[in-house]
C-alpha positions, 0 to 999 in steps of 0.5 A: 100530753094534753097540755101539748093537744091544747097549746097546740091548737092555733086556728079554729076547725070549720064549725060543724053542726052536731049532725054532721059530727055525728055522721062522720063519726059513723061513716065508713068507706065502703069496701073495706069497712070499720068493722074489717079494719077493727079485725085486722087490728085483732087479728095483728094484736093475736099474732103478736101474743103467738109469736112474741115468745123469748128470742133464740140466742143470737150470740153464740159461745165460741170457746171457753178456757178451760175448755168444756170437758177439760180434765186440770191438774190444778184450779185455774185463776179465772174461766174466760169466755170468746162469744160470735159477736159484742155481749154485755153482762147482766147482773150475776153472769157468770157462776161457777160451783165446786163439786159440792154446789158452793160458789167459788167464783169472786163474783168479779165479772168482765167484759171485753168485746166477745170475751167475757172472763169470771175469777175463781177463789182458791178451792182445793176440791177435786172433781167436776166445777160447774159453769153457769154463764147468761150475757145479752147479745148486742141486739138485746136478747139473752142467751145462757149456756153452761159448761163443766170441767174437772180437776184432778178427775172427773165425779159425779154430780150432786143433786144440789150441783144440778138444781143450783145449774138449773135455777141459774140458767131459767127458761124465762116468762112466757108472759114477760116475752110475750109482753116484750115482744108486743111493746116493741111492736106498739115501738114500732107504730108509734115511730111511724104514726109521730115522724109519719104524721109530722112529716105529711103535715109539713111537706103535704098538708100545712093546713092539717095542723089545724085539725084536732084529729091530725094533732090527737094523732100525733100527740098520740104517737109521741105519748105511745112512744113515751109509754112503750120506751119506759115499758121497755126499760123496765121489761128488759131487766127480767127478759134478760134475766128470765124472771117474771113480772114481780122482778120488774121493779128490781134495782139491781136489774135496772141498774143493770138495763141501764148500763145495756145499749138498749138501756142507753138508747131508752134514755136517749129515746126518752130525752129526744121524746122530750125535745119532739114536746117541744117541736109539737108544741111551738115548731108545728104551729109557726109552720104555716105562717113562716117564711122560707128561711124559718121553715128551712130551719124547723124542717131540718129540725124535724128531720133531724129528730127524726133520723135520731129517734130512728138510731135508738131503735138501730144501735141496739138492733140487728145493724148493730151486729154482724158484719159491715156495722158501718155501713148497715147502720146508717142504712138501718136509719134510714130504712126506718124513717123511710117507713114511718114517713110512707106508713104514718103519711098514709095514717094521716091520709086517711083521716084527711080523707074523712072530710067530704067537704075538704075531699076536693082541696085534699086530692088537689093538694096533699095527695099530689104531693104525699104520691112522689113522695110515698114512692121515693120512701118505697125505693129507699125501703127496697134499697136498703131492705135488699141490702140488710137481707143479704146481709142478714140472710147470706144464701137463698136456701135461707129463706125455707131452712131458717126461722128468720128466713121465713118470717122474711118471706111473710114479712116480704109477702106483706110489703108485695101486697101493700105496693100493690095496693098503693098502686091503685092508689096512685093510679086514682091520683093520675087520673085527676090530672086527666084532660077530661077534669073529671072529679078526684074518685075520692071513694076509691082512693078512701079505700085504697089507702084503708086497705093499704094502712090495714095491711101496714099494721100486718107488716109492723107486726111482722118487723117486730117479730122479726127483730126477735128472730135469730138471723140466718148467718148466725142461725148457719154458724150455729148449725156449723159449730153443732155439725162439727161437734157431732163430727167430733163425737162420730170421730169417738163413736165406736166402742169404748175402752177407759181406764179409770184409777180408783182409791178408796183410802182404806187398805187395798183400796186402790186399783184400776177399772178397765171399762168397754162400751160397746157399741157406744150408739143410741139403743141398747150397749153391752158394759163391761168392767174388769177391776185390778188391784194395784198390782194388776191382778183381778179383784172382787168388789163387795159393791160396783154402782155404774149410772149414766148422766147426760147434763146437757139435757139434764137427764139421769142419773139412769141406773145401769145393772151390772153382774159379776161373771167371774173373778173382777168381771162385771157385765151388763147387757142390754143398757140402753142409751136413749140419746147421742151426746157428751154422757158421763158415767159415774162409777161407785166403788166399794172396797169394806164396809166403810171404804167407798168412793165415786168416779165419773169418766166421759161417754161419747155417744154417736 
């Protein structure tokens, strides 16, 4: 990096005594001074450390074979998953656990698209397998999940079965999302700050290549997007993973990044970084003496480095998603270099402005020409924003009843608030063109683009936080699918008859447990069970063990206490079911001293 700040320099700055140095150093514009733009900057960093948490899922599993809850006669081949959109697999996606807690997948794991299928080893155990599954949605975030089915019949899980289920499904760093979602945030400003700066050199102000604080900003911007792309690539591994910081150097999880969208489109980033060196280094400073043809060409390379350091950000993003790809990402480039143009110019505006003495030449010339054209970046910003909140967004509703949806409403709320401010500026820039040749309110318009470049570092905080926010099409699929278990279960709620088949292996015993669950609600039920043998008559159990166990909040076993009213009668009254969802109830049953087995049947509770 320095050797691009020092080969970089071809013509000398004005020579200024150290005073004056000095006195720059220290002057700032009035109204909005230093000191508020530093607490700005704070305050952005601390919103960043609130917000940035681990994404929400943004795919969601579909359906599974077998299905969730299913009941097999025999062992399955391999479990398949169908997802709502693109994943990719980390390392260890897929694990699956016999009754026992021992994994019997092959360890075999493939995607295709939306599904995602794992092999299964022979195992000849009967009763409920365990699922595991974590992949990376294609907009880079992870999403896990677990689902259970049986064969032969379903049994209770050991505690080993549901520690092995919770250590492969962990709720992930705080520290690792929070650093994640802030790198991508500093991503984001130095896109804007290196094509911005470049960009309002070349179009607005040829003469700023030779100012030291112009090359430090944009050489800054380029070192920035160096750091943040290689942080990026080595986060990811234990963000999709859910470990901690000390996995950040694991090979496995950076090979497993590195066969990620986003692992490829680092690489890339990385690779284009390499070619911007180049322009930096040679391009910028032949720009000012070169003739029409050699700039038509160090333009078109400019801008072509520009829209492919954009796509790195687009192809594993939002656009890379959901529907109409086609067409959303090309937008989504365009969007983003719209931005970095109109943000990373008023950057460079800025320190333009800072001269007194070149003030006047300034306003004359790289204000008059960076105006239309800030105004032609807000329009594509409009055009292509509109576009990708339709189409992220779906229904008005969306923007109160979904997380996204009101991030966008702070996010468009910022965008507001900085147009205007551009309007002052644009206003002060009109008035130079004035009959009366009264002088450019440079004071004015100072602080018109500080306020502006200030509210710009709110709106890129905000953009980050956003890229980790569920859309809200999804986020209403996800509704739907939940509303249509419920319907399920309210199709099941009422009290509940079960017959379930027991064998202890000892002599007689074998029989039947008659089970009714009444009223099967949230809040206290009345259990009954009357045992036969296996010729139908009633019969006493020296020992009738009932629990309840609802896995998908991890919550059980919780005893429930049953007395024998009579001959095979057993009762229990007041049990109470704290929550609606798929419940299991594990049942043991003891027939002598050394005879004993241990059943589960399904519960739905409404």
């Amino acid at each position: 990096m320095s050797t691009i700040i020092r080969e970089w320099h071809f013509a000398p700055e004005r020579a200024q005594s150290a005073p004056e140095r000095r006195g720059q150093a220290i002057r700032s514009p009035r109204g909005l001074p230093v000191r508020s733009f530093a607490i700005i900057v704070l305050g952005t960093v601390m919103m960043l450390l609130t917000c940035a948490q681990s994404a929400s899922a943004h795919a969601m599993m579909m359906s599974s074979t077998p299905r969730a809850g299913a009941v097999l006669q025999t062992l399955p081949r391999q479990v398949s998953f169908m997802f709502s959109e693109t994943v990719q697999l980390p390392s260890a996606a897929v694990r699956i656990l016999n009754p026992d807690g021992k994994r019997v997948d092959t360890g075999s794991t493939t995607e295709n698209g939306k599904s995602v299928t794992v092999g299964l080893r022979a195992d000849s155990m009967k009763g409920s397998y365990t699922v595991a599954w974590q992949v990376i949605s294609a907009d880079s975030h992870p999403v896990s999940g677990a689902i259970t089915f049986a064969v032969g019949h379903p049994s209770a899980m050991a505690a080993k079965v549901a520690a092995a289920a919770h250590e492969m499904q962990p709720s992930g760093s705080e520290t690792v999302g929070i650093l994640y979602g802030i790198v991508r945030g500093i991503a984001f400003a130095g896109l804007a700050l290196l094509v911005g700066s470049v960009a309002f050199v070349l179009m607005c102000w040829p003469a700023g290549v030779a100012r030291r604080s112009v090359r430090l900003l944009s050489t800054g911007a380029w070192a920035t997007l160096v750091f943040t792309a290689v942080a990026t690539f080595l986060l990811e591994g234990p963000y999709g993973a859910r470990k901690g910081l000390l996995h950040l150097f694991d090979p496995s999880l950076l090979a497993a990044t590195a066969h990620l969208h986003l692992g490829i489109a680092l690489m890339v980033r990385l690779a284009l970084l390499a070619a911007a060196a180049g322009f930096l280094r040679y391009a910028l400073p032949a720009w000012v003496n070169a003739s029409v043809r050699p700039r038509i060409v160090l333009a078109g390379s400019g801008a072509a480095l520009s829209l492919a350091l954009a796509a790195t950000w687009s192809v594993a993003g939002h656009a890379d998603t959901g529907m109409q790809t086609m067409l959303a990402m090309p937008l989504d480039v365009l969007h983003l270099t719209a931005m970095s143009i109109w943000l990373g110019g008023l950057a460079t505006l800025l320190i333009a402005l800072r001269r007194e003495s070149e003030q006047r030449a300034v306003m004359t010339t790289a204000v008059k020409r960076f105006s239309p054209l800030a105004f032609s970046c807000v329009l594509m910003l409009v055009g292509s924003g509109s576009y990708q909140v339709w189409r992220q967004l779906g229904t008005w509703p969306s923007f109160v009843d979904t997380a996204y949806g009101r991030l966008l409403v702070v996010k468009l709320s910022c965008f507001v608030t900085v147009i205007a401010i551009a309007g002052v500026s644009r206003r002060a820039v009109q008035r130079w063109h004035q009959p009366d040749g009264s002088p450019p309110p440079a004071g004015l318009l100072r602080r018109s683009v500080l306020t502006e470049a200030s509210g710009a570092i709110v709106l890129i905080a905000v953009t980050a936080v956003l890229v980790n926010a569920n859309p809200s099409r999804e986020a209403h699929a996800e509704a739907a699918a939940m509303r249509e278990q419920r319907a399920e279960m309210a199709a099941d709620q009422g009290p509940v008859h079960k017959t379930v088949r027991f064998d202890t292996g000892g002599s007689n015993g074998s029989g039947r447990l008659e089970l009714m669950v009444t009223p099967a609600g949230t809040g206290p039920n009345t259990v009954s069970v009357i045992v036969t043998n296996s010729h139908g008559n009633r019969m006493n159990l020296p020992e009738l063990d009932l629990a309840l166990v609802l896995p998908a909040r991890n919550l059980g076993p919780m005893p429930v206490t049953v007395q024998r009213t009579s001959l095979g009668a057993y009762h229990a009254t007041s049990t109470e079911i704290p929550l609606a969802g798929k419940w299991q109830l594990h049942i043991t049953v003891r027939t002598s001293d050394i005879d004993e087995t241990t059943l589960a049947t399904s519960l739905s509770v409404g």
